[in-house]
ZAMARGU-4260 file (C-alpha; in steps of 0.2 Angstrom, whole numbers, plus 5000, padded with zeros to 4 digits):
<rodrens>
0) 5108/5149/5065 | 5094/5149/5053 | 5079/5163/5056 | 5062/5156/5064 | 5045/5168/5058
5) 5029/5161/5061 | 5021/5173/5050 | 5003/5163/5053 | 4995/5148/5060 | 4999/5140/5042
10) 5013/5150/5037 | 5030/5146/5042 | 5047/5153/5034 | 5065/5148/5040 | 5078/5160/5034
15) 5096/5153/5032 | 5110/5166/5031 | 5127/5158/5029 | 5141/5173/5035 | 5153/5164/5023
20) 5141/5170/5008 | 5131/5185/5000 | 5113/5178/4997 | 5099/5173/5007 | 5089/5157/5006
25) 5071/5158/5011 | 5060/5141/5016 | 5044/5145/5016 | 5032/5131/5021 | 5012/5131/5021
30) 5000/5119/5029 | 4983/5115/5020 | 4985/5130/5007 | 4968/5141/5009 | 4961/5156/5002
35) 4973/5168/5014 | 4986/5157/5010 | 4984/5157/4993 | 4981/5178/4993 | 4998/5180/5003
40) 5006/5172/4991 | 4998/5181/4976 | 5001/5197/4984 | 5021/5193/4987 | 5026/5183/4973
45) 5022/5185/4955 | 5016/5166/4953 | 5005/5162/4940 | 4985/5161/4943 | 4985/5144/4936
50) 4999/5138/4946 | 4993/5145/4965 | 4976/5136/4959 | 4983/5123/4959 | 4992/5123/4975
55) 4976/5125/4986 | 4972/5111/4996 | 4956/5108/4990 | 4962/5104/4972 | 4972/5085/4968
60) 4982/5084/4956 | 4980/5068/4944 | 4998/5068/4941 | 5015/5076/4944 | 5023/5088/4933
65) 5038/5100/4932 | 5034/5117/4924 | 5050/5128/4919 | 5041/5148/4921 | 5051/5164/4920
70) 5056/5169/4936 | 5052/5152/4945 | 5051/5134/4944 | 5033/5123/4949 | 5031/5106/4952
75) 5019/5093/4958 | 5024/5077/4968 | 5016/5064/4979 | 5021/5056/4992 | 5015/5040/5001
80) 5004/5042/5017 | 4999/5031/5030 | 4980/5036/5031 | 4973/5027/5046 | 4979/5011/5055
85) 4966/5001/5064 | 4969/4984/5074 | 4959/4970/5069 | 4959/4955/5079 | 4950/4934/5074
90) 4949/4917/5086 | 4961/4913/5075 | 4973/4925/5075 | 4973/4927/5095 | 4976/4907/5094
95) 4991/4910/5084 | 4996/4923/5095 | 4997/4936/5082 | 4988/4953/5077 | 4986/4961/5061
100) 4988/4979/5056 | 4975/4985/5044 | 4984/5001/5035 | 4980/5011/5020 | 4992/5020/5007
105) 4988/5034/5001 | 4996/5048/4992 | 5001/5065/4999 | 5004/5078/4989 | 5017/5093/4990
110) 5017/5108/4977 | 5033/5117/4975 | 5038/5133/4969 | 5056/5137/4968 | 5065/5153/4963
115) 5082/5165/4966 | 5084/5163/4984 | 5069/5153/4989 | 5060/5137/4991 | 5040/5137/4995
120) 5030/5120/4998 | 5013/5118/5001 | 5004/5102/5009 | 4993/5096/5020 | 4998/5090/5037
125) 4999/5072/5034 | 5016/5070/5026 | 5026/5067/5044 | 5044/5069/5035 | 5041/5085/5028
130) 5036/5093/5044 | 5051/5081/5051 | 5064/5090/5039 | 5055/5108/5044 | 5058/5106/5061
135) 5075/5100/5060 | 5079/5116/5050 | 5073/5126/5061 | 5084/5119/5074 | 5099/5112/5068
140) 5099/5120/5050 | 5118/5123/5050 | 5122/5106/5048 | 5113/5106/5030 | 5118/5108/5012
145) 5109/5122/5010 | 5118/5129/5023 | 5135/5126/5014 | 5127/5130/4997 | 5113/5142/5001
150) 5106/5136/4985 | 5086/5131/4984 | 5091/5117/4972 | 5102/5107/4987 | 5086/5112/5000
155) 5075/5104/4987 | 5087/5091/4985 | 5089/5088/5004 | 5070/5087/5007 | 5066/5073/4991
160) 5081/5065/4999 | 5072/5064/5016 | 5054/5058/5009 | 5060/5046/4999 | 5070/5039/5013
165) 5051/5038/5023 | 5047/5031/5006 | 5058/5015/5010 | 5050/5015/5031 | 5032/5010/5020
170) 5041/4998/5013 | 5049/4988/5027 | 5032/4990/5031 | 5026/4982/5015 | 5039/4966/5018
175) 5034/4963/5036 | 5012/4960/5032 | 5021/4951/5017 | 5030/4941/5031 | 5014/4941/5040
180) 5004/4934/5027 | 5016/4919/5022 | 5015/4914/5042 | 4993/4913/5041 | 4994/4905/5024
185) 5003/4890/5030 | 4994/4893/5047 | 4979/4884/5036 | 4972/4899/5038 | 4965/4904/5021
190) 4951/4914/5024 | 4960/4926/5034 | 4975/4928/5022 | 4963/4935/5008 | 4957/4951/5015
195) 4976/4954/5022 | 4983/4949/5002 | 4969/4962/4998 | 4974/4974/5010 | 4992/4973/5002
200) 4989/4972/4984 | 4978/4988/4986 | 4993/4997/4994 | 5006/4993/4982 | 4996/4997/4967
205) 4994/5012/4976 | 5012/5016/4979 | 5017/5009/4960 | 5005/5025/4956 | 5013/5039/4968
210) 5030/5034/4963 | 5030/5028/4945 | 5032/5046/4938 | 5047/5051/4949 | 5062/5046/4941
215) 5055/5057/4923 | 5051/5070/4936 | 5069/5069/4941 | 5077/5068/4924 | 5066/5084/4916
220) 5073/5093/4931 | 5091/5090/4928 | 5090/5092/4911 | 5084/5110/4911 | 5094/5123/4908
225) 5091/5138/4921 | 5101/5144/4933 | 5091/5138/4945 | 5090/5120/4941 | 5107/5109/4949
230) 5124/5114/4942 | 5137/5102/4939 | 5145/5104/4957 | 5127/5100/4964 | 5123/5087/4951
235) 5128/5072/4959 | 5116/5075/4973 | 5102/5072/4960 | 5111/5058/4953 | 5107/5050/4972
240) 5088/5054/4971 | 5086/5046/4954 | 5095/5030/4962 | 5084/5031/4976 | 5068/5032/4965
245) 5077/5016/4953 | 5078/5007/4969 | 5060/5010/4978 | 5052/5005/4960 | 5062/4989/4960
250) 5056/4986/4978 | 5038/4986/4974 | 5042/4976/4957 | 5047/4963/4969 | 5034/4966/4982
255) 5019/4966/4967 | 5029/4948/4962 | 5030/4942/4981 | 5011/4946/4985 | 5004/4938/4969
260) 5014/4921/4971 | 5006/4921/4989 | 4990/4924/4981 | 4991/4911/4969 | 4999/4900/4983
265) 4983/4905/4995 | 4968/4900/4982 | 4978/4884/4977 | 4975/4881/4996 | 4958/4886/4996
270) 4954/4875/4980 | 4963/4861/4989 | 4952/4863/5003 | 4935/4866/4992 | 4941/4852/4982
275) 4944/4839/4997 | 4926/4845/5005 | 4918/4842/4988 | 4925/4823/4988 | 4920/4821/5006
280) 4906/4825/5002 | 4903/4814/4987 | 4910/4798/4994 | 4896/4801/5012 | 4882/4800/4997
285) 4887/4788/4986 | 4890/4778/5002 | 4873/4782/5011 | 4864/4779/4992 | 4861/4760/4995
290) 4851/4765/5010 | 4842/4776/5001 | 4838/4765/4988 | 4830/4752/4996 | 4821/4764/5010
295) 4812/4770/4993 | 4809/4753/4986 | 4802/4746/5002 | 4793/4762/5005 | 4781/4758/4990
300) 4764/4756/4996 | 4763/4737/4987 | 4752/4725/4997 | 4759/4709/4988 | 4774/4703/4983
305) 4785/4712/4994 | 4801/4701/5001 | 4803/4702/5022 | 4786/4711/5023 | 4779/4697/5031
310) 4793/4688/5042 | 4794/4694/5057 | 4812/4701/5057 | 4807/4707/5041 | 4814/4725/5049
315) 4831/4721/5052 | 4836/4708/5036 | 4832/4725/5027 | 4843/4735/5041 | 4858/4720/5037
320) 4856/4720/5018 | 4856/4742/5019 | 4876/4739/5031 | 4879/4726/5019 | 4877/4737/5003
325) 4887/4751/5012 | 4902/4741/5018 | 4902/4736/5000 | 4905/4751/4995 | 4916/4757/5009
330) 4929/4742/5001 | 4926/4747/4982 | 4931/4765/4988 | 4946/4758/5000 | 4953/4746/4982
335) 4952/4762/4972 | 4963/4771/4985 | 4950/4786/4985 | 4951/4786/5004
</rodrens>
């Protein structure tokens, strides 16, 4: 059964012991990385200024990297992170019976520094399958890899392994607003589809970003040679991850493809709708225009000369011949086939 010390409020280390073997693995996990933080781990490890810099939780990294030291191993990852979900609700959408899920991807990141007989990851508290994986080793860590191995390659391996997996949960949840978004597009309900295509192209740029890096990532770390990085017995397990990566970057190649098809699918709508507005509009002018011609020409302040002006029904022959003009034009419209 694997070792529990709570050595702070943001310090946590799990000790596996396997009786079968001779060494020790250490998982030392801290939570939003601080000035104490970052002093313990100067004073017990012989890390590299640069690198515990790095690590604080203040600092965020541009991009993730893999740095082969003497005596250790550092790398950079992020992760996606659902930031903050809020409900939003229209008429339209309560007529439909449906709501909608506003969500943000955004990326959470995870430094780790690996060495002979132990793993250390730092990273704030937002990244649930981390702190998932923690918990489960704290409990159950016999059933692990690392348990079998007591190697801080498979841990490493083992915990990629379990936040690339959340990786796929963000997108099943991708696919579904997808789904969600298809339905109000051929709801008619244009208006509403843009800000939720807006909403999802934001997200899966932002997840192309996280993960566009991972797979390198992966193949640097299999192709050093140190004792620390996977041997040929643990290989295969890296093998997995780099699948996983291929396969959560084909995803969002076919997510970006589906969300910009709808996209172009909505604003053909939208023109369609602009466009039937616009004729609408121009056939209710051209129709009304022989009223307005001949209010004008009537309305001239001519004292002589001007038909009706003196017959009594003078008023309605003018009313008649204004119908007349725009029934006229109601049949030109109708014989053209432009209503």
């Amino acid at each position: 059964m694997p070792k529990y010390n709570k050595i702070s409020d943001t310090i946590q280390q799990i000790t596996i012991d396997n009786p079968d073997t001779k060494d020790k693995l250490i998982w030392l996990n801290i939570r939003n990385a601080g000035k104490k933080e970052i002093e313990y781990l100067r004073k017990n490890y012989s890390f590299d200024l640069s690198d515990l810099q790095a690590s604080s939780a203040k600092s965020m990294a541009q991009r993730p990297t893999v740095e082969q030291k003497k005596d250790y191993l550092f790398m950079i990852l992020h992760f996606p992170v659902l930031q903050a979900a809020r409900e939003k609700s229209s008429e339209n959408n309560k007529k439909a019976k449906s709501r909608n899920i506003e969500y943000t991807i955004v990326p959470g990141e995870i430094e780790f520094f690996m060495g002979k007989g132990y793993l250390i990851t730092l990273h704030n508290d937002n990244i649930k399958a981390l702190n998932d994986f923690f918990n489960l080793c704290k409990k159950d860590g016999d059933s692990l890899l690392a348990y079998k191995f007591e190697s801080p390659a498979v841990l490493l391996y083992e915990l990629l392994e379990r936040l690339m997996q959340f990786c796929f949960k963000f997108l099943d949840q991708n696919s579904i607003e997808i789904l969600k978004v298809e339905e109000i597009i051929f709801q008619q309900m244009q208006k509403q589809a843009v800000s939720h295509i807006l909403s999802l192209r934001h997200n899966i740029i932002n997840f192309r970003k996280i993960m566009q890096n991972h797979k390198n990532i992966i193949k640097k770390l299999m192709q050093m040679e140190n004792e620390l990085i996977p041997q040929e017995k643990i290989k295969k397990y890296y093998i997995e991850l780099l699948d996983h990566s291929k396969r959560i970057w084909e995803i969002l190649e076919n997510q970006k493809d589906m969300i910009n098809v709808l996209n172009n699918t909505n604003e053909s709508l939208l023109n369609y709708r602009l466009s039937d507005i616009m004729k609408t509009l121009t056939i209710f002018s051209v129709i009304v225009f022989p009223l307005t011609l001949l209010a004008a020409i009537f309305g001239m302040n001519i004292m002589g000369g001007m038909p009706f002006t003196e017959s009594k029904d003078g008023f309605w022959i003018i009313i008649a011949i204004m119908l007349l003009g725009c029934f006229c034009m109601l049949l030109f419209f109708k014989k053209k086939k432009w209503l």
